[in-house]
DSSP file (Angstrom, degrees, kcal/mol; ACC not computed):
  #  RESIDUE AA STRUCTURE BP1 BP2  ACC     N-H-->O    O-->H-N    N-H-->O    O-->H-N    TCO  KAPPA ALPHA  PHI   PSI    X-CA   Y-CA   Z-CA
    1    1 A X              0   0    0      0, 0.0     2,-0.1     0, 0.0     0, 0.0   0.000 360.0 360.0 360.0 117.8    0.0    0.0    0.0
    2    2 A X        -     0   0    0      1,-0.1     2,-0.4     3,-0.0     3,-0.1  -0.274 360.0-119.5 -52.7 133.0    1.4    3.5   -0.8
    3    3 A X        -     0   0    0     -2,-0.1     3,-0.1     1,-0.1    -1,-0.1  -0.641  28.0 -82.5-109.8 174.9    1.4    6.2    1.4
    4    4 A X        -     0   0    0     -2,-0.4     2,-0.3     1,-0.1    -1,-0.1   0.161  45.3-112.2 -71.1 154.8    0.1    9.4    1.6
    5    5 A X        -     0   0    0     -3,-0.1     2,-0.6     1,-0.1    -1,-0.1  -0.558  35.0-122.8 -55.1 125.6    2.0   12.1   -0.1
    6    6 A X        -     0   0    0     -2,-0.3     2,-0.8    -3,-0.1    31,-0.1  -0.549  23.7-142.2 -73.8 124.8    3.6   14.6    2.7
    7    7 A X        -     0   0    0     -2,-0.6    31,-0.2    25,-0.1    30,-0.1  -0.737   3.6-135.3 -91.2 100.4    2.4   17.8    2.1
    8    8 A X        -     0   0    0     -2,-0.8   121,-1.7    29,-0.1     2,-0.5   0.006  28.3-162.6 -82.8 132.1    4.8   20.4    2.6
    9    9 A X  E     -ab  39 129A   0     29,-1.9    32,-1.3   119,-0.2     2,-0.8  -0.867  12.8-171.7-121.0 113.2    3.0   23.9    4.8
   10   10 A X  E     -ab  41 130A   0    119,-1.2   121,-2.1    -2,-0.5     2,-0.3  -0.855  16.2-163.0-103.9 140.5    4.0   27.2    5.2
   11   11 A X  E     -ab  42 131A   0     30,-1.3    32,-3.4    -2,-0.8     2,-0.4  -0.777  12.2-163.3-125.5 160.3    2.2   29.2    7.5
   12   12 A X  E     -ab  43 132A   0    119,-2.2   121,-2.2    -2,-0.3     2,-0.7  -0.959   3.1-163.9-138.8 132.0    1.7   32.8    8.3
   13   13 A X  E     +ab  44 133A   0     30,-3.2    32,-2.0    -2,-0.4    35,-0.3  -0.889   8.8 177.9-121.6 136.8    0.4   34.2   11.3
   14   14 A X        +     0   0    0    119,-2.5    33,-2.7    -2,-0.7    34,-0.4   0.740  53.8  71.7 -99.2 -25.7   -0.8   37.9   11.3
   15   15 A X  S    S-     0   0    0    118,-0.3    36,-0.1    33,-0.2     4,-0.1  -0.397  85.2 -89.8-105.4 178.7   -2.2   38.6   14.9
   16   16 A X        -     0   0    0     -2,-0.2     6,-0.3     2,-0.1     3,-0.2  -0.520  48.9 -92.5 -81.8 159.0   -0.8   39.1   18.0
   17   17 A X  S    S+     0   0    0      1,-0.3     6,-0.1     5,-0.1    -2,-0.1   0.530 121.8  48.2 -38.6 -61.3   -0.2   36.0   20.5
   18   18 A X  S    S+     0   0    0      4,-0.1     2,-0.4     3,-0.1    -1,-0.3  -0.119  84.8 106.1 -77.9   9.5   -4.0   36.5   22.4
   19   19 A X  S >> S-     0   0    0     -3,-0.2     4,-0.9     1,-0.2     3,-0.9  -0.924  83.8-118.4-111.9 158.4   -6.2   36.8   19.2
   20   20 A X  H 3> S+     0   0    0     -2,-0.4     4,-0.7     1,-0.3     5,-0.2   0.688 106.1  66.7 -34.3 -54.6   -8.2   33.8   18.6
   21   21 A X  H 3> S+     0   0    0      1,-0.2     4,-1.3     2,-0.2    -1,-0.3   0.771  99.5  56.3 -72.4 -20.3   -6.4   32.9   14.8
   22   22 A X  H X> S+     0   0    0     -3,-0.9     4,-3.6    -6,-0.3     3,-0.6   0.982 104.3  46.5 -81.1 -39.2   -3.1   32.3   16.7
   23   23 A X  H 3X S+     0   0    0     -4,-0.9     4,-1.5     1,-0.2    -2,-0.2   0.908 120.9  42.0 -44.6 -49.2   -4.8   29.5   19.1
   24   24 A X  H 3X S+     0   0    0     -4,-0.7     4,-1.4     2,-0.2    -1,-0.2   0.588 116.3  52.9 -99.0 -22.0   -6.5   28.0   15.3
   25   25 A X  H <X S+     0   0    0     -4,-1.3     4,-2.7    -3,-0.6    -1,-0.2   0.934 116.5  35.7 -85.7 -53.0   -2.8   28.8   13.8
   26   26 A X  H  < S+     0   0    0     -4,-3.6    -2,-0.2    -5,-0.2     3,-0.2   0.771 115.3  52.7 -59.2 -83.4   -1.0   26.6   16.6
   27   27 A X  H  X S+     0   0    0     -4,-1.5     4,-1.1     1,-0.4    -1,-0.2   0.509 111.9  47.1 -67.2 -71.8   -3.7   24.3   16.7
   28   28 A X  H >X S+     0   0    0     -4,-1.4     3,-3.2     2,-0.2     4,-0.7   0.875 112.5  50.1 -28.1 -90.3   -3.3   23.8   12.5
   29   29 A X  H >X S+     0   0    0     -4,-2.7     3,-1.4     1,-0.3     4,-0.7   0.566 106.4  54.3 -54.3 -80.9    0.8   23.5   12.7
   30   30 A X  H 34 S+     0   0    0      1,-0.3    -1,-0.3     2,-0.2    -2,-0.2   0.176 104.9  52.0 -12.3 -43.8    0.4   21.0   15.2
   31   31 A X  H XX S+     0   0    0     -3,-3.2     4,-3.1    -4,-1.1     3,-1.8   0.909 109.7  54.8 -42.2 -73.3   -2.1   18.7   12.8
   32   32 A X  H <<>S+     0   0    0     -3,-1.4     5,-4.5    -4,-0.7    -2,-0.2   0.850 112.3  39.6 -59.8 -34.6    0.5   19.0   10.1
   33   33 A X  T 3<5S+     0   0    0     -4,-0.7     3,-0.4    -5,-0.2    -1,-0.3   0.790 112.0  52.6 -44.0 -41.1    3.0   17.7   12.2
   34   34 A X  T <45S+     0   0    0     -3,-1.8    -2,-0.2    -5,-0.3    -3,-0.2   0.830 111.8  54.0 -97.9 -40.7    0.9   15.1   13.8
   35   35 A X  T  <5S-     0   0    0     -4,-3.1    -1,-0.2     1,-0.1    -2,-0.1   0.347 121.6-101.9 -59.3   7.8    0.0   13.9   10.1
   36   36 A X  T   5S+     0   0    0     -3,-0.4    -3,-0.2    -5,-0.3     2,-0.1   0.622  77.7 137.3  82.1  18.1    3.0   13.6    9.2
   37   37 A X      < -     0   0    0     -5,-4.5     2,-0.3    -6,-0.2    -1,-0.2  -0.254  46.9-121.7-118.6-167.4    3.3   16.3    7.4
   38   38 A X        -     0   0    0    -31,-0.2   -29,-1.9    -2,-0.1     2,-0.7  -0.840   7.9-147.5-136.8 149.5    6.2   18.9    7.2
   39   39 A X  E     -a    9   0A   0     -2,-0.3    40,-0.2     1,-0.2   -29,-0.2  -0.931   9.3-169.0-131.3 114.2    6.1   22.7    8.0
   40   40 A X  E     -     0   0A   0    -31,-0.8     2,-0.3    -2,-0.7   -30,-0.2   0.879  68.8  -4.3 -54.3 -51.7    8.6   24.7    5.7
   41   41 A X  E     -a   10   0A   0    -32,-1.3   -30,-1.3    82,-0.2     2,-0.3  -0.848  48.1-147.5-153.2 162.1    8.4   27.9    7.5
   42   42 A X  E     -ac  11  80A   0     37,-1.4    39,-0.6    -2,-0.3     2,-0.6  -0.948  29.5-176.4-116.1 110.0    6.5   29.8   10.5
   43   43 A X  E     -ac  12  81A   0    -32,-3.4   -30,-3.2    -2,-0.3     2,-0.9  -0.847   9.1-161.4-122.7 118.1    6.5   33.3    9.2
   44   44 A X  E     +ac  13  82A   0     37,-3.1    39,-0.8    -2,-0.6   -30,-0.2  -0.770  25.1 168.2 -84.8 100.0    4.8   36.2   12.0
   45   45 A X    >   +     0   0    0    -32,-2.0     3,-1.2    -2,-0.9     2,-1.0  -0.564  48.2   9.2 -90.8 163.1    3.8   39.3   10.2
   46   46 A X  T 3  S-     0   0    0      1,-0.2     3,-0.4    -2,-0.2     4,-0.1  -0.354 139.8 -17.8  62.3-106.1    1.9   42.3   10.7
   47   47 A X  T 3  S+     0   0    0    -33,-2.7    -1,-0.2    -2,-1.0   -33,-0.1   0.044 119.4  93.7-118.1  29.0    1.2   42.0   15.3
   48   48 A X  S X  S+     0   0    0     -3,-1.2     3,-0.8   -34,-0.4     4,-0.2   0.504  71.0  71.5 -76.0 -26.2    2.1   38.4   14.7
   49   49 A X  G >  S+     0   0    0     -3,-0.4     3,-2.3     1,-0.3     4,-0.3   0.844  79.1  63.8   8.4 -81.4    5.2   39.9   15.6
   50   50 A X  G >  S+     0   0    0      1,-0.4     3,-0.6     2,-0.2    -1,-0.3   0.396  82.9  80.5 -64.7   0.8    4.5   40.4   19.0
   51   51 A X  G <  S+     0   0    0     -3,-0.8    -1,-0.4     1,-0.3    -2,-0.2   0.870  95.3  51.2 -93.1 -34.0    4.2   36.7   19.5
   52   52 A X  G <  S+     0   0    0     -3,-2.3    57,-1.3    -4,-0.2    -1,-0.3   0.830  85.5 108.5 -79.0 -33.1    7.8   36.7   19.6
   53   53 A X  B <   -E  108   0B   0     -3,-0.6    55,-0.2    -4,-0.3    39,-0.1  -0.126  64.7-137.8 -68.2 164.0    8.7   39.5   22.2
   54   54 A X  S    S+     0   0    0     53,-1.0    -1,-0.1     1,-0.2    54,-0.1   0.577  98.7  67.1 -89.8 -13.3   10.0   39.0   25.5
   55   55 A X  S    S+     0   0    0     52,-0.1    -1,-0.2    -5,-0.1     2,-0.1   0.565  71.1 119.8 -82.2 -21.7    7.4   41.9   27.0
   56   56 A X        -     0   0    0     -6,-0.2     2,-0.5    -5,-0.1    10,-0.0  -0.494  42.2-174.6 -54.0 108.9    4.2   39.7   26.4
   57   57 A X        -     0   0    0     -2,-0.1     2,-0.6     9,-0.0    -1,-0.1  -0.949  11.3-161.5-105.5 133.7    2.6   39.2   29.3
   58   58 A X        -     0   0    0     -2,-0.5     4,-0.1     1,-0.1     6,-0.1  -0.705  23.5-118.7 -93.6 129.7   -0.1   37.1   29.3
   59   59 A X    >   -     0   0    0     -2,-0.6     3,-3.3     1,-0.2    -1,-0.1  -0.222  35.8-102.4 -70.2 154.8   -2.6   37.3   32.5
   60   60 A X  T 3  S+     0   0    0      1,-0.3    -1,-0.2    -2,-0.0     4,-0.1   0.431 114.9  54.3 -55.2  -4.2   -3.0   34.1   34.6
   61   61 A X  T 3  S+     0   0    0      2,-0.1     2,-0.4     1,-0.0    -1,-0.3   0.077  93.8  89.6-105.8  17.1   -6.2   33.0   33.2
   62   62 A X  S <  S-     0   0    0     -3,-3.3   -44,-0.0    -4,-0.1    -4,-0.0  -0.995  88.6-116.0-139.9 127.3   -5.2   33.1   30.0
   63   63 A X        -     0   0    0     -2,-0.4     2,-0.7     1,-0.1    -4,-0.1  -0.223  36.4-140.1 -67.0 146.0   -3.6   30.4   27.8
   64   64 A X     >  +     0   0    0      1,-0.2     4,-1.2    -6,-0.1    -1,-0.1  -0.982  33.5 176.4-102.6 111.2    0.6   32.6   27.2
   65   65 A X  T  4  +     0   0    0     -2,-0.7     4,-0.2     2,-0.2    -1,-0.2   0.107  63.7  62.8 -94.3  12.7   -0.1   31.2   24.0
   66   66 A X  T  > S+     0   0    0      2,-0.1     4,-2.2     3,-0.1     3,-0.4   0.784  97.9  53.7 -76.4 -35.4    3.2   33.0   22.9
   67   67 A X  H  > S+     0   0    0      2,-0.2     4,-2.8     1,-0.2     3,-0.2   0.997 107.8  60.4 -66.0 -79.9    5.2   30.8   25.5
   68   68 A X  H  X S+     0   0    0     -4,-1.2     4,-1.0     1,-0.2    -1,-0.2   0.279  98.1  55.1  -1.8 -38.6    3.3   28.0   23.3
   69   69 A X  H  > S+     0   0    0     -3,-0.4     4,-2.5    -2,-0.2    -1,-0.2   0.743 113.5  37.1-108.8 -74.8    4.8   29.0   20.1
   70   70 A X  H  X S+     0   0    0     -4,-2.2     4,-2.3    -3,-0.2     5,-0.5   0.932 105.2  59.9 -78.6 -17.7    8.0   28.7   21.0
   71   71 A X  H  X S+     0   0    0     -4,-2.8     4,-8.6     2,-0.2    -2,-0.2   0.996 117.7  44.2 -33.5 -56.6    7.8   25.8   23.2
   72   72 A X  H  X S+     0   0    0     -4,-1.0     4,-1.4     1,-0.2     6,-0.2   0.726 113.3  50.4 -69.3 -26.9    6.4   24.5   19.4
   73   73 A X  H ><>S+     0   0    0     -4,-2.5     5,-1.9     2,-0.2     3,-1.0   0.991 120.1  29.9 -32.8 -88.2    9.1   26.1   17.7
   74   74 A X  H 3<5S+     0   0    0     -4,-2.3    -2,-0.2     1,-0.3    -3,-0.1   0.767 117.4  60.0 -64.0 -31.5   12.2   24.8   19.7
   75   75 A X  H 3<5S+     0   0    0     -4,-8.6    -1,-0.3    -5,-0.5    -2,-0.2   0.981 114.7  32.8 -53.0 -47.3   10.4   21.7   20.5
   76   76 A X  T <<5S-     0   0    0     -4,-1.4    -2,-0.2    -3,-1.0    -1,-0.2   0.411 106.7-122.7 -89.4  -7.8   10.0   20.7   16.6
   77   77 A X  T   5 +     0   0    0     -4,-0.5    -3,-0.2    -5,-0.1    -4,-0.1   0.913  57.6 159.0  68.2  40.0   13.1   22.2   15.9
   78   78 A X      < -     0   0    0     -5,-1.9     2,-0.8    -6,-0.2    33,-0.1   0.122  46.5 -91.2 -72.5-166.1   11.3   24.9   13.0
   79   79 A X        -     0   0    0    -40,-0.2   -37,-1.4     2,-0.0     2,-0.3  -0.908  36.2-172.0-126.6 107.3   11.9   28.2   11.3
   80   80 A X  E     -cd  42 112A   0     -2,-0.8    33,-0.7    31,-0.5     2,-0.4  -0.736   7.3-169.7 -83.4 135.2   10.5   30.9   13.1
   81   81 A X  E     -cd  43 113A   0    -39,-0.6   -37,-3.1    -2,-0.3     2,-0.8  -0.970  12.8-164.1-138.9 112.7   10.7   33.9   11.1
   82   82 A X  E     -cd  44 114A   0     31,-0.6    33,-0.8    -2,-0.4     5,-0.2  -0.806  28.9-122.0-100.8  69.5   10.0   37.4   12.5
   83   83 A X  E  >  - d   0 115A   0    -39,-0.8     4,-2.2    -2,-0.8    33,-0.3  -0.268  20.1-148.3 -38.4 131.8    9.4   40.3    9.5
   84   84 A X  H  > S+     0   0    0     31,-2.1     4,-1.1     2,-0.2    -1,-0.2   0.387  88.8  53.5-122.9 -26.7   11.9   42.4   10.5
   85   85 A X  H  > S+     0   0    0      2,-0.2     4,-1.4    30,-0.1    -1,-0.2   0.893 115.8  42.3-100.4 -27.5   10.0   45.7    9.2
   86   86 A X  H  > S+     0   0    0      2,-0.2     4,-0.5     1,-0.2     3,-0.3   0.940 112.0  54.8 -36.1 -69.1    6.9   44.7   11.2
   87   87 A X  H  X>S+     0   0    0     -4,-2.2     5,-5.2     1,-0.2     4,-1.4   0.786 115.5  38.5 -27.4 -52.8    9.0   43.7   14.1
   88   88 A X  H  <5S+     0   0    0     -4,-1.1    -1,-0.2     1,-0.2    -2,-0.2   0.739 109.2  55.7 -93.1 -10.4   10.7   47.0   14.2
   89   89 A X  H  <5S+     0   0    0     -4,-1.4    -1,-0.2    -3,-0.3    -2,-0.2   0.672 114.7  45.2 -75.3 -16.9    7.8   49.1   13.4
   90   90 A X  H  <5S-     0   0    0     -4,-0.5    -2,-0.2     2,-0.2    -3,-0.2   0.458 117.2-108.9 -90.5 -24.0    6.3   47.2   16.6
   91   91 A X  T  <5S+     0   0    0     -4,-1.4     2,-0.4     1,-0.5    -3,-0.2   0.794  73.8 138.3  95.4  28.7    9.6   47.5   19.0
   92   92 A X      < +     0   0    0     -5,-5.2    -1,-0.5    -8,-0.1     2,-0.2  -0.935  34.0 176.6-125.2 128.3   10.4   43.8   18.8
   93   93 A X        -     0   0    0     -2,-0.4    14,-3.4    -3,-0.1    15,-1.5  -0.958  27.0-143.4-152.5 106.0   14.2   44.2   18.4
   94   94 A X    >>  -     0   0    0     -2,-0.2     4,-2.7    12,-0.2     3,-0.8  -0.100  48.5 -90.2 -63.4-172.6   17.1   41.5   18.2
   95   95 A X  H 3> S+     0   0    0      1,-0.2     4,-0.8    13,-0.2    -1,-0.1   0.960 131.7  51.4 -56.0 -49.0   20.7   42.3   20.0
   96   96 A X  H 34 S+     0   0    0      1,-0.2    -1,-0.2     2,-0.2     4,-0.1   0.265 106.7  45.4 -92.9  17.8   21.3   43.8   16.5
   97   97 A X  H <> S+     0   0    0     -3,-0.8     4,-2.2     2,-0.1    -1,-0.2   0.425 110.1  48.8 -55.7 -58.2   18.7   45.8   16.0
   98   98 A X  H  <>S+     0   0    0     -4,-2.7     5,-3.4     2,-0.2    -2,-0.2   0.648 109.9  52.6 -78.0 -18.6   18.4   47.5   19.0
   99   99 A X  T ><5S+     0   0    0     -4,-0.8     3,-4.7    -5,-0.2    -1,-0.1   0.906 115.6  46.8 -83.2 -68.6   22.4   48.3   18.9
  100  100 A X  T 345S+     0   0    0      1,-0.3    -2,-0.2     2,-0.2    -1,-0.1   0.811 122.5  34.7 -21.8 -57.9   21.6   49.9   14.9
  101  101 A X  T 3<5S-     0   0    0     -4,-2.2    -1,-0.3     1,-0.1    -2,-0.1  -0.148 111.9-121.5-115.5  36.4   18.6   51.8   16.0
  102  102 A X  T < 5 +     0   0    0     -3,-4.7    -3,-0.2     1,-0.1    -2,-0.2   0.698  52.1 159.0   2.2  67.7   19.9   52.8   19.6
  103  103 A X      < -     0   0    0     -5,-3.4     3,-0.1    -6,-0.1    -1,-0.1  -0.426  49.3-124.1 -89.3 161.7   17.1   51.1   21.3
  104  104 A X  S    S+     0   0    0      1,-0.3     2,-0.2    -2,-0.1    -5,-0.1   0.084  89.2  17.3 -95.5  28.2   18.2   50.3   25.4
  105  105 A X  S    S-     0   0    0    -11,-0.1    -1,-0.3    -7,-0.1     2,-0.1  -0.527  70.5-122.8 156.8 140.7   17.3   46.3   24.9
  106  106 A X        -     0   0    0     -2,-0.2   -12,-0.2    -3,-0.1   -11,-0.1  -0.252  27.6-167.0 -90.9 153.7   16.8   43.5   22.2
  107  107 A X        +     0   0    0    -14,-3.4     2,-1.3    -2,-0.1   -53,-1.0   0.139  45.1 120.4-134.4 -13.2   13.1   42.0   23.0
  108  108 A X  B     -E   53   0B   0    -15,-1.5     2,-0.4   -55,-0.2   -13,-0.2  -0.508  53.9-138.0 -85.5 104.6   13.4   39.1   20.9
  109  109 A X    >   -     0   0    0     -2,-1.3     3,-1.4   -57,-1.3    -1,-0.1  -0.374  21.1 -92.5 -54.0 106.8   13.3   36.0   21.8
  110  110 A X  T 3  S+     0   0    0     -2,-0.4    -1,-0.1     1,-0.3     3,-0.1   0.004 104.8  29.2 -26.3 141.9   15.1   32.7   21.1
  111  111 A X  T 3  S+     0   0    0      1,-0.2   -31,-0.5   -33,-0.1    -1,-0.3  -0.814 104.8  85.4 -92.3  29.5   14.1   30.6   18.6
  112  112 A X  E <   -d   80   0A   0     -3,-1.4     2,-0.2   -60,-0.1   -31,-0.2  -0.524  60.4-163.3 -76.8 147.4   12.7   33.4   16.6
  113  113 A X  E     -d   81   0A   0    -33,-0.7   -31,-0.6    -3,-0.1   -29,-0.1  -0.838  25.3-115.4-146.2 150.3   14.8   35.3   14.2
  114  114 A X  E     +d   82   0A   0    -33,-0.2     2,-0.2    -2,-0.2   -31,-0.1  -0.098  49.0 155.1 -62.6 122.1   14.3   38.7   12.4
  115  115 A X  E     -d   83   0A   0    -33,-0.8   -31,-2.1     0, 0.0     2,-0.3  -0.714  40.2-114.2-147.2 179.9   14.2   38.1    8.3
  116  116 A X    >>  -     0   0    0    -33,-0.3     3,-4.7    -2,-0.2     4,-0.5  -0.780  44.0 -91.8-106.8 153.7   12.6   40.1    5.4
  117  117 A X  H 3> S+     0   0    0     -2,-0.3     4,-1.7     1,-0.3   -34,-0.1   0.467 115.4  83.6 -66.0  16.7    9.8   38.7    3.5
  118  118 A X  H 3> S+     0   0    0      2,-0.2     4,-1.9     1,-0.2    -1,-0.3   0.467  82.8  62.7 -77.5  11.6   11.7   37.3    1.1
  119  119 A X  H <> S+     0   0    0     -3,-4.7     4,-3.1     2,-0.1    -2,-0.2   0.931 108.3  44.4 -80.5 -30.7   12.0   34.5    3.7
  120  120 A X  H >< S+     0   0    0     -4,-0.5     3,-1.6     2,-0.2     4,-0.4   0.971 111.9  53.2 -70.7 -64.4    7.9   34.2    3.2
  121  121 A X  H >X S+     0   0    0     -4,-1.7     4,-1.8     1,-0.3     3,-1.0   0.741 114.5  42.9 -35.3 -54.6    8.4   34.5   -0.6
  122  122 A X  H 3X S+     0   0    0     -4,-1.9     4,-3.2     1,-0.3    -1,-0.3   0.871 111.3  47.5 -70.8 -32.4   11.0   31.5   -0.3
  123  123 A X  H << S+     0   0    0     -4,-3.1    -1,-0.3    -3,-1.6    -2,-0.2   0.469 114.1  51.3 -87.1  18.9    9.2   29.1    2.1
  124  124 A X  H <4 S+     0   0    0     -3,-1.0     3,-0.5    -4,-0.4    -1,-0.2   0.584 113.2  49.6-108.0 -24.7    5.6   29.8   -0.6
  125  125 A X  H  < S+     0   0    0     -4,-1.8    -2,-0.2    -5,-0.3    -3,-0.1   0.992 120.5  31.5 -68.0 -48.0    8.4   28.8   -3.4
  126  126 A X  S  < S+     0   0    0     -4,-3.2     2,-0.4  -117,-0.0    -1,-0.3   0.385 111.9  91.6 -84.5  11.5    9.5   25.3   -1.1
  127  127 A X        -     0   0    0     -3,-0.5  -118,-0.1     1,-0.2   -88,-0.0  -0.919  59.1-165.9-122.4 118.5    5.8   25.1    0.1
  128  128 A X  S    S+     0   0    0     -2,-0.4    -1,-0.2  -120,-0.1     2,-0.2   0.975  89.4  24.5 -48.5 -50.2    2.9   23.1   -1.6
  129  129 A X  E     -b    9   0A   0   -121,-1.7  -119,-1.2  -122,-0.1     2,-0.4  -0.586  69.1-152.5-107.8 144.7    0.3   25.0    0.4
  130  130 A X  E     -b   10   0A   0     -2,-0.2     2,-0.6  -121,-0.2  -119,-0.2  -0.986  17.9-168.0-109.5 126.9    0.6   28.8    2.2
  131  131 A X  E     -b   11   0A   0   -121,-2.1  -119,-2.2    -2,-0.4     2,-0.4  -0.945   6.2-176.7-106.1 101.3   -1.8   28.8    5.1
  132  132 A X  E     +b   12   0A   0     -2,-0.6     2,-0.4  -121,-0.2  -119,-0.2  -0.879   3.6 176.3-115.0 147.6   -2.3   32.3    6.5
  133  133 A X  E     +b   13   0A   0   -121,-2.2  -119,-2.5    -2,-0.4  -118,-0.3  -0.968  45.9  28.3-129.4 145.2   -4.5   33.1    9.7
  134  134 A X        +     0   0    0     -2,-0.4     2,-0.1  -121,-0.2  -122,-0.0  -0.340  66.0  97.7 102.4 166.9   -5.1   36.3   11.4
  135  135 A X              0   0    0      1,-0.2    -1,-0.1    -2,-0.1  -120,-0.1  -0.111 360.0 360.0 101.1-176.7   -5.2   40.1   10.1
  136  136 A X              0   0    0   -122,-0.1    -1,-0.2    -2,-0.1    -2,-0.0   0.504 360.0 360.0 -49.2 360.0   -7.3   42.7    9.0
């Protein structure tokens, strides 16, 4: 018996950490994983962003579904990708960011790292599917 074809995902998450589509975005990559299926890229745009700072706090009755995101990152060993003009238009700043634009402290969190969209361009090239959740 053959088996199924893997289908190769890139996914794109637009809202911040707390909006609804990121719970439905984790929830998704997880499925493709758990089917066997392979996730090219994580790219956070627009306040998708914010999932990535080290200033989210989430209140105690409320799933830190940011925390979440990189647990799933580092656990699965992905490519978290951070637009970089989003990011900084938002205050989400690696070590070498924040030095450029003499900010007093990088917010960005390990395993995320700060790209341009041509990293989304490239993971829609390596990607059967683009899966975007979230935004206006």
């Amino acid at each position: 018996m053959l088996a199924e074809p893997i289908m190769k995902f890139a996914i794109s998450l637009f809202s911040a950490a707390h909006a609804p589509s990121s719970r439905r975005a984790l929830l998704f990559a997880r499925a493709v994983l758990a089917g066997g299926h392979e996730i090219v890229r994580l790219f956070f745009y627009q306040d998708g962003v914010h999932s990535a700072s080290a200033n989210v706090v989430t209140p105690q009755d409320e799933e830190d579904l940011a925390l979440q995101w990189r647990d799933f990152i580092a656990e699965h060993n992905l490519d978290g990708v951070v637009c970089i003009a989003a990011a900084l238009r938002r205050g989400v700043l690696d070590a070498q960011e924040a030095e450029r634009y003499q900010r007093p402290a990088a917010n960005l969190l390990a395993p995320w790292e700060l790209s341009g969209l041509g990293q989304l361009h490239d993971a829609v090239q390596s990607a059967d599917r683009l899966i975007c959740f979230g935004g206006p």
